[in-house]
C-alpha positions in Angstrom: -36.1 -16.3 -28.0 -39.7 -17.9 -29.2 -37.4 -21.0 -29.5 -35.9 -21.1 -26.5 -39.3 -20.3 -24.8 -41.1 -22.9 -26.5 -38.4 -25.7 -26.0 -38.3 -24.8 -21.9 -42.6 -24.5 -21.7 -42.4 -28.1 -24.0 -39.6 -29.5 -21.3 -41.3 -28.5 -18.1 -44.9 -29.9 -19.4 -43.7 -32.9 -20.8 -41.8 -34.0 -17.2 -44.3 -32.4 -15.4 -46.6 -35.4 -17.5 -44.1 -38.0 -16.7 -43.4 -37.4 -13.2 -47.3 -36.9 -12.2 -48.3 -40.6 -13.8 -45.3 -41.9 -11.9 -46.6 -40.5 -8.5 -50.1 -41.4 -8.9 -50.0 -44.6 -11.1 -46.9 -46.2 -9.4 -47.8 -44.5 -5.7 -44.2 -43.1 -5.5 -43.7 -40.6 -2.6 -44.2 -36.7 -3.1 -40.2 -36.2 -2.4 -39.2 -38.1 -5.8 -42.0 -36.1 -7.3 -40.6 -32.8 -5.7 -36.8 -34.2 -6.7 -37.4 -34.2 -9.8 -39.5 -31.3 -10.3 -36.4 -29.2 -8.7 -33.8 -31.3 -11.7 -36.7 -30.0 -14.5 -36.1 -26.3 -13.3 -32.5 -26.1 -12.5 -32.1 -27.7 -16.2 -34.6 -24.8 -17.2 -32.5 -22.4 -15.2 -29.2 -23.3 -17.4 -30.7 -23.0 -20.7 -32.7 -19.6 -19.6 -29.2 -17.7 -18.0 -27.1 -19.7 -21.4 -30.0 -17.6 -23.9 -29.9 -14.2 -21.8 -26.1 -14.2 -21.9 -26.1 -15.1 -25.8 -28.6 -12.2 -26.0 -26.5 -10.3 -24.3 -23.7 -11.3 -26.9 -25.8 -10.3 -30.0 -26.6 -6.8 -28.6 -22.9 -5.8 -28.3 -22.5 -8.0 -31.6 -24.8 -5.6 -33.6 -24.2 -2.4 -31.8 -23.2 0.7 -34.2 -20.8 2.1 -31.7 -19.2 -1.7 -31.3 -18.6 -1.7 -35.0 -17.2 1.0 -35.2 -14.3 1.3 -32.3 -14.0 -3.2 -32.0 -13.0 -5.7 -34.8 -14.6 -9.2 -34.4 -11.7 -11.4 -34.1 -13.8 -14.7 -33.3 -17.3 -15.0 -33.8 -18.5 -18.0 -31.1 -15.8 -18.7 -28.5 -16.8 -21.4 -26.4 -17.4 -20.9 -22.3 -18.8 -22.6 -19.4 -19.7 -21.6 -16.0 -20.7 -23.5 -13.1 -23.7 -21.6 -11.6 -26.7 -22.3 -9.0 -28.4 -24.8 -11.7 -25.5 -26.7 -13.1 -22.8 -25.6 -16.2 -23.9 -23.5 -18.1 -22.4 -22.9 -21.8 -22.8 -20.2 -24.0 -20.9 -18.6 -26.7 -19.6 -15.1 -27.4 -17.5 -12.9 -29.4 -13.9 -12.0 -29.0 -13.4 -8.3 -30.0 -10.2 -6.2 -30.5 -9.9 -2.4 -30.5 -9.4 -1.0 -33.7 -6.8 1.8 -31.6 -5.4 0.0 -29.2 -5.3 -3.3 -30.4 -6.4 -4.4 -26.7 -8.8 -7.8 -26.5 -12.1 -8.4 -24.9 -15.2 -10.2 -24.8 -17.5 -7.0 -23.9 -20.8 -8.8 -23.6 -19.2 -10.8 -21.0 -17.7 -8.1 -19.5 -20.4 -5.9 -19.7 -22.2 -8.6 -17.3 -19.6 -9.1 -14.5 -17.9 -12.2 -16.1 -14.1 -12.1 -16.1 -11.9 -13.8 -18.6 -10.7 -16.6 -15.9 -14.2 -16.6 -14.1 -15.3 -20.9 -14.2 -18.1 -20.1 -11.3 -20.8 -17.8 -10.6 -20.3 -15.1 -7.8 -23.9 -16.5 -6.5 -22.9 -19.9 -6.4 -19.5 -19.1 -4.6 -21.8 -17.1 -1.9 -23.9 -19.5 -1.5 -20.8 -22.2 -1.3 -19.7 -19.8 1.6 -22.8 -20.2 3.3 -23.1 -23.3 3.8 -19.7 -23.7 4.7 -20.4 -21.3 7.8 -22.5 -24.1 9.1 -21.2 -27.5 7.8 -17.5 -29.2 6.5 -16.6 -27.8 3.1 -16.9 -31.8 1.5 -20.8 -31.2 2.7 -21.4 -27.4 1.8 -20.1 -28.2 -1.4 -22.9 -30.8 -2.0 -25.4 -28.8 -0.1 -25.1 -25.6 -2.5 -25.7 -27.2 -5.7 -26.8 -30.8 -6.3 -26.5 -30.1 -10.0 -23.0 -29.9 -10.4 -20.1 -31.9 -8.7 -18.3 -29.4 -6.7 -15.2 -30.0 -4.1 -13.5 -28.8 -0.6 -11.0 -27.1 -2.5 -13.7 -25.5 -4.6 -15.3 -24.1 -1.3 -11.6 -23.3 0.4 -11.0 -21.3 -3.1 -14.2 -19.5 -2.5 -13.5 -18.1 0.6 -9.6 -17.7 0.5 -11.3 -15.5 -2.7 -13.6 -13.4 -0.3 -10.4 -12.5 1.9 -10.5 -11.7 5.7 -13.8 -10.0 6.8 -13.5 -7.3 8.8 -15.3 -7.6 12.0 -17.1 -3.9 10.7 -18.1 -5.1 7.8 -22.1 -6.1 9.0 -23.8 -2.6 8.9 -24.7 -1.1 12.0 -28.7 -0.7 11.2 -29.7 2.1 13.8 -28.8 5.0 15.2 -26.8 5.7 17.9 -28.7 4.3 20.9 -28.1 5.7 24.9 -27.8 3.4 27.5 -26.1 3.6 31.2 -24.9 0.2 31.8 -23.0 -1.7 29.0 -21.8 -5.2 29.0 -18.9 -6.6 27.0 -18.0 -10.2 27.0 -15.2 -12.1 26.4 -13.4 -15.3 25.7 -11.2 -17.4 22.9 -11.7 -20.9 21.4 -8.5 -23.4 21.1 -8.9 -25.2 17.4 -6.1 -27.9 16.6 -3.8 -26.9 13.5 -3.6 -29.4 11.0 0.6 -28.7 11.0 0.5 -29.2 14.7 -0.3 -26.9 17.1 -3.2 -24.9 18.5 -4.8 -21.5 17.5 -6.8 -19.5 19.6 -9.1 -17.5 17.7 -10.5 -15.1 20.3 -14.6 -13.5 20.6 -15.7 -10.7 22.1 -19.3 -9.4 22.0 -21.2 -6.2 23.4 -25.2 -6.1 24.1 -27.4 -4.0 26.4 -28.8 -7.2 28.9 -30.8 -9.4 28.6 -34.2 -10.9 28.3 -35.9 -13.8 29.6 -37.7 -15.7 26.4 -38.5 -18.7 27.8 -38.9 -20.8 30.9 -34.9 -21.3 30.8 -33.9 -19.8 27.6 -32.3 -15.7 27.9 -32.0 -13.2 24.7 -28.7 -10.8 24.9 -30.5 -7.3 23.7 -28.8 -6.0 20.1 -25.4 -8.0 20.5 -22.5 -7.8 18.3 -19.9 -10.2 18.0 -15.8 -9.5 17.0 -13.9 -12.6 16.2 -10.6 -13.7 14.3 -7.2 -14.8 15.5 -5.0 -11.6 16.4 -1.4 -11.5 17.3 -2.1 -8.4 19.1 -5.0 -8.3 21.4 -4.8 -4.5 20.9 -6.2 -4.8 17.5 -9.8 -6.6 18.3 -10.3 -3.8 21.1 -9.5 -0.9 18.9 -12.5 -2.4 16.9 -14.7 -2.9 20.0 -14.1 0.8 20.9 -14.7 1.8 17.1 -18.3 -0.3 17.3 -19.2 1.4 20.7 -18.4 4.7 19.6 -20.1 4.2 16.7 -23.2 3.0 17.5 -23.7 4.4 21.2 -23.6 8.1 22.8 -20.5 7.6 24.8 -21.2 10.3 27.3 -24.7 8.5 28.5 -22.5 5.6 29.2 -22.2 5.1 33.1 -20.9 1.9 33.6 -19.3 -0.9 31.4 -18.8 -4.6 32.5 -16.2 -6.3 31.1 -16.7 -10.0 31.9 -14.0 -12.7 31.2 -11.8 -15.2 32.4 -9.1 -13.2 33.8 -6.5 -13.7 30.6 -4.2 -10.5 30.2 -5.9 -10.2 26.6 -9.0 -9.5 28.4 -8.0 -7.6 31.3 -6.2 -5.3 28.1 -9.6 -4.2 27.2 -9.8 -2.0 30.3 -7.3 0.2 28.8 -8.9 0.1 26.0 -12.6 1.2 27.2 -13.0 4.0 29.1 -14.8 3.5 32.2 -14.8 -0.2 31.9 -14.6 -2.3 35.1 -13.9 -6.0 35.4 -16.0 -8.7 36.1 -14.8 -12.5 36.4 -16.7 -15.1 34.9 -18.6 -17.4 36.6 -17.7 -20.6 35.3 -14.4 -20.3 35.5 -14.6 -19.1 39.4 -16.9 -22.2 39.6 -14.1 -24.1 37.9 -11.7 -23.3 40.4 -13.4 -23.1 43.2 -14.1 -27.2 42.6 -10.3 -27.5 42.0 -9.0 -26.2 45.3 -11.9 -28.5 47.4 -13.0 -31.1 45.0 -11.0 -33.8 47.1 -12.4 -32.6 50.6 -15.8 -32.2 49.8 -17.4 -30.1 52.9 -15.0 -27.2 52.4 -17.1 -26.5 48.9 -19.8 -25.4 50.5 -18.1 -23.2 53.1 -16.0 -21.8 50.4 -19.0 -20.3 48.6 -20.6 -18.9 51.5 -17.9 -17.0 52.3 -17.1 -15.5 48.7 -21.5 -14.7 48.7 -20.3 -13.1 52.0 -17.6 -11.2 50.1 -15.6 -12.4 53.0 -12.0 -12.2 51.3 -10.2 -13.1 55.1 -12.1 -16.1 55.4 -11.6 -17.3 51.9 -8.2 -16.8 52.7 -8.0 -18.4 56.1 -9.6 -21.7 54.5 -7.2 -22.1 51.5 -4.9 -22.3 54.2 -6.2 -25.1 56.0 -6.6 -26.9 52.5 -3.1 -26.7 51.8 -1.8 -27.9 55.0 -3.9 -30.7 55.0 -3.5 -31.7 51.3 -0.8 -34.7 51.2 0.0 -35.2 47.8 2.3 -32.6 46.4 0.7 -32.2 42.4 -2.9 -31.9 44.3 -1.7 -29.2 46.7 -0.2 -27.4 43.7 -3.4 -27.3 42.2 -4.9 -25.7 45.5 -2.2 -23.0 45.3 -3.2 -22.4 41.3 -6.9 -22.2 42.7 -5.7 -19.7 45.7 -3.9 -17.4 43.2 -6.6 -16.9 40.8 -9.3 -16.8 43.3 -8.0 -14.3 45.4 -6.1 -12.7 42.7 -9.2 -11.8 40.9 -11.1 -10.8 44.3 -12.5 -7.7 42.8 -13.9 -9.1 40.1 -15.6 -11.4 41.9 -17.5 -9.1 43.6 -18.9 -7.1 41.1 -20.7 -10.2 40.4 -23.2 -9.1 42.7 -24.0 -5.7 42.1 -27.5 -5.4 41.2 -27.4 -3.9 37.3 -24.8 -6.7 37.0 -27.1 -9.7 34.4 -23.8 -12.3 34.5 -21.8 -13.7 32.0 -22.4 -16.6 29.4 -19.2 -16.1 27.3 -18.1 -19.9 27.3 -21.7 -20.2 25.9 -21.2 -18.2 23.4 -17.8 -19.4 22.3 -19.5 -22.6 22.6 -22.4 -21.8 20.2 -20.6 -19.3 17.8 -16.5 -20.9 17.6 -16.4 -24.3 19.1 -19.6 -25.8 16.9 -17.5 -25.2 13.6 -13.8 -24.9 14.7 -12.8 -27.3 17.2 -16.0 -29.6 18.7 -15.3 -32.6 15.8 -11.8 -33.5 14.8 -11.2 -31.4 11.7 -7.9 -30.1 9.8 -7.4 -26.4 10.2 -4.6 -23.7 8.5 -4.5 -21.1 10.8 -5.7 -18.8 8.2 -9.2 -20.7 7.7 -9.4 -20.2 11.4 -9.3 -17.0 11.1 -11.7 -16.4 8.0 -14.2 -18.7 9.6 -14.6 -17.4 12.6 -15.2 -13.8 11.3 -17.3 -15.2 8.7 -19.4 -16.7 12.1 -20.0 -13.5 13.4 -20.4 -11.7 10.5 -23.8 -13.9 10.1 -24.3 -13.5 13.5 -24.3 -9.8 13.0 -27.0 -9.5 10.4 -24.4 -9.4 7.3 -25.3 -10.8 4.0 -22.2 -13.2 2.1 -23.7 -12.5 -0.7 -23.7 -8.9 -0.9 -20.5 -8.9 0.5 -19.3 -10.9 -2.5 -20.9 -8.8 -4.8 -19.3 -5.9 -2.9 -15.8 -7.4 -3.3 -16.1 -8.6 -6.8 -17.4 -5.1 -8.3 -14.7 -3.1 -6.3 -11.8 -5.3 -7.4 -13.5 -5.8 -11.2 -11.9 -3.7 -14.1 -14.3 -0.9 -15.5 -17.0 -2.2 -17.8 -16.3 -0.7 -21.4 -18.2 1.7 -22.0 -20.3 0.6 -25.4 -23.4 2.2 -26.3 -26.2 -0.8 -27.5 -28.2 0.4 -29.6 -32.0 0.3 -27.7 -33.6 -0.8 -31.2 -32.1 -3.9 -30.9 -33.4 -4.7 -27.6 -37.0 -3.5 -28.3 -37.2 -5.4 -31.3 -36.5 -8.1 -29.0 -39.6 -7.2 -26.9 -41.9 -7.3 -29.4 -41.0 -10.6 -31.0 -41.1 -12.2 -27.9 -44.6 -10.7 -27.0 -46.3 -12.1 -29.6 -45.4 -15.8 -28.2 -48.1 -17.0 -26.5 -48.5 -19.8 -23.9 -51.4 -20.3 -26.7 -49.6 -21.3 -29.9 -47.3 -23.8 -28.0 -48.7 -27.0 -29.5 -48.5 -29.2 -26.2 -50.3 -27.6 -24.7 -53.7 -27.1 -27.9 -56.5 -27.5 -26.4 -57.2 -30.7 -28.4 -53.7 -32.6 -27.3 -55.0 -36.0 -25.6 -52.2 -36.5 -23.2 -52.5 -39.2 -20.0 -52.3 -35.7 -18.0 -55.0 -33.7 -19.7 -57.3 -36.9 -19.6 -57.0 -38.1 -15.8 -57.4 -34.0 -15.0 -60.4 -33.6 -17.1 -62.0 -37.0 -15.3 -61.2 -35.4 -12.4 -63.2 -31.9 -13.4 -66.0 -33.7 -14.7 -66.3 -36.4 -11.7 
């Protein structure tokens, strides 16, 4: 341990030396000083996690209870792992049990490593992270610069994690009461690479909103569901699980569900009790342009009448659209307008109830699906559709990758043996290493004349 200690203190000084004549004799710019300041530690950072797990290795190695139930069947067994700061490689022991003639590297195990483990649960998390945000081919780089690492590496990381359940963020308070609730919804359509198109759908509940800005509105505690369900019965029973969860149901006077009319929406009425439905604005606006784009004064009239809430009226005009719309594919597309206009007449309405705060849903598909899934020409399975976008609203949601890694990993890991260390060793340990002193590393003796400790002692005595 003095060894190791000494060697990293020696390293860090010596480029710290190297690195600070560069930047002040040669005027190079504080990023290459901070650059290579960052490839100094993460080198540290290896050799530092290589000793603790060799450390680690000689604890079980020496323990009284090791020798006694385990057989040392080879003494230094190579092993590299990729981690945070680059490979690092260590050796261990291989053990068998003197019963059951079973293998096992225990210090290994003892720390979370598994026989087939190459990478670092931390550096996979963190590999996920990026990816949430960015193309695997740059998350890769972005998580570690001091190891090469690929898409597939990243695409192995999180086909690893597994789905995530849409309940898998915690809920962080206690169950709140409100009158008026507001679930939103919408769905995303993300090419396949094997042809095709998935539609991974979003739904997201919050309590209103608030102005925080001159144009800018904050939903109030929003929580996001997302993946790609075959049943549209199976995101709802996990809206209604949230709701119930996290809200005193019998407070509850009124829910607006907001959407764009699709039957998966319109499903979540039967779903939540005492929901009513709401039509979203954009796509009424969208219509409402398709039935009178081409004779522009009847856009105008239109609106007034569905502010009116005059149904008759809105009727009466579509009419007189149709019958004096010539071509035959532009009057179809005034009928498509009529029937989802009028079809969705209630809905419409409730638009303008006063505790009603509107809908941004294709904003948020927008912001939370679209950004990552289908706004740039990428090549998805419709599994890493899937994954993604729960993984989107996971973060969105508060949750942590990393603890959900951790989470994963320790419930699917084998039991750690259970082989007593002996707590001499480790204390002996303690003490050697105490008496190493930042003092009795020799670059760093008061009487060293380095170009460092010169120009910094011109500097204190200027």
């Amino acid at each position: 341990m003095e060894l190791i200690i000494q060697e990293i203190t020696n390293k860090i000084i010596s480029n710290f030396e190297q690195d600070l004549e560069k930047l002040i004799r040669e005027r190079r710019d504080i990023s290459d000083f901070i650059l290579a300041t960052k490839k100094t530690l993460d080198e540290v950072g290896a050799g530092l996690v290589s000793e603790a797990l060799e450390i680690v290795n000689e604890v079980y190695r020496n323990s009284k209870e090791r020798k006694k139930n385990w057989r040392i069947k080879e003494k230094a067994a190579k092993k590299t792992l990729i981690t945070i700061f680059g490979e690092v490689s260590y050796e261990r022991t291989y053990y068998q049990n003197k019963k059951t003639g079973e293998y096992s590297y225990l210090s290994d195990e003892a720390v979370g490593i598994e026989t087939h483990d190459k990478m670092d649960a931390s550096l996979k998390a963190n590999l996920i992270e990026e990816a949430i945000y960015m193309p695997y081919s740059r998350s890769a780089k972005q998580a570690s610069e001091a190891v090469d690492l690929t898409s597939q590496t990243v695409m192995n990381s999180i086909r690893e994690l597994g789905s995530v359940g849409n309940g898998a963020a915690e809920i962080k308070q206690d169950k709140r009461s409100v009158k008026v609730l507001y679930i939103e919804a919408d769905e995303d359509h993300v090419s396949l690479q094997e042809g095709g198109v998935v539609e991974p759908k979003l739904v997201y509940v919050h309590e209103g909103k608030k102005k925080v800005g001159k144009n800018r509105w904050k939903l109030l505690n929003p929580r996001y569901f997302s993946g790609v369900y075959a049943n549209s019965d199976d995101i709802w029973l996990e809206v209604l699980d949230y709701i119930d969860s996290a809200y005193d149901m019998d407070r509850i006077e009124k829910i607006y569900l907001s959407g764009d009319g699709a039957p998966w929406i319109k499903n979540g009425l039967g779903w939540i009790k005492g929901s009513i439905y709401v039509l979203d604005r954009y796509h009424l606006t969208k219509y409402v342009t398709q039935a009178t784009a081409h004779m522009g004064h009847t856009t105008p009239i239109m609106w007034g009448y569905i502010d009116a809430g005059d149904k008759k009226s809105v009727r009466e005009l579509f009419n007189v659209i149709i019958s004096t719309t010539e071509p035959e594919t532009k009057k179809k597309a005034v009928h498509e307008a009529r029937k989802y206009i009028l079809g969705n007449w209630e809905g419409i309405m409730r638009w303008y109830e006063a505790d009603y705060v509107g809908c941004s849903a294709e904003g948020h598909v927008s912001h939370i699906l679209s950004s990552r899934l289908s706004s740039r020409p990428l090549g998805w399975c419709k599994t890493g559709v899937d994954q993604m976008s729960r993984l989107r609203v996971f973060v969105a949601n508060g949750g942590d990758v990393y603890e959900l890694f951790m989470k994963r990993k320790k419930a699917a890991a084998k039991e750690a043996r259970d082989v007593e260390v002996d707590q001499e060793i480790i204390r002996k340990r303690k003490l050697k290493t105490s008496h190493e002193t930042i003092g009795n590393i020799t670059i760093l003796n008061i009487g060293k004349r380095t170009w460092a400790s010169q120009f910094l002692k011109s500097i204190r005595d200027a």
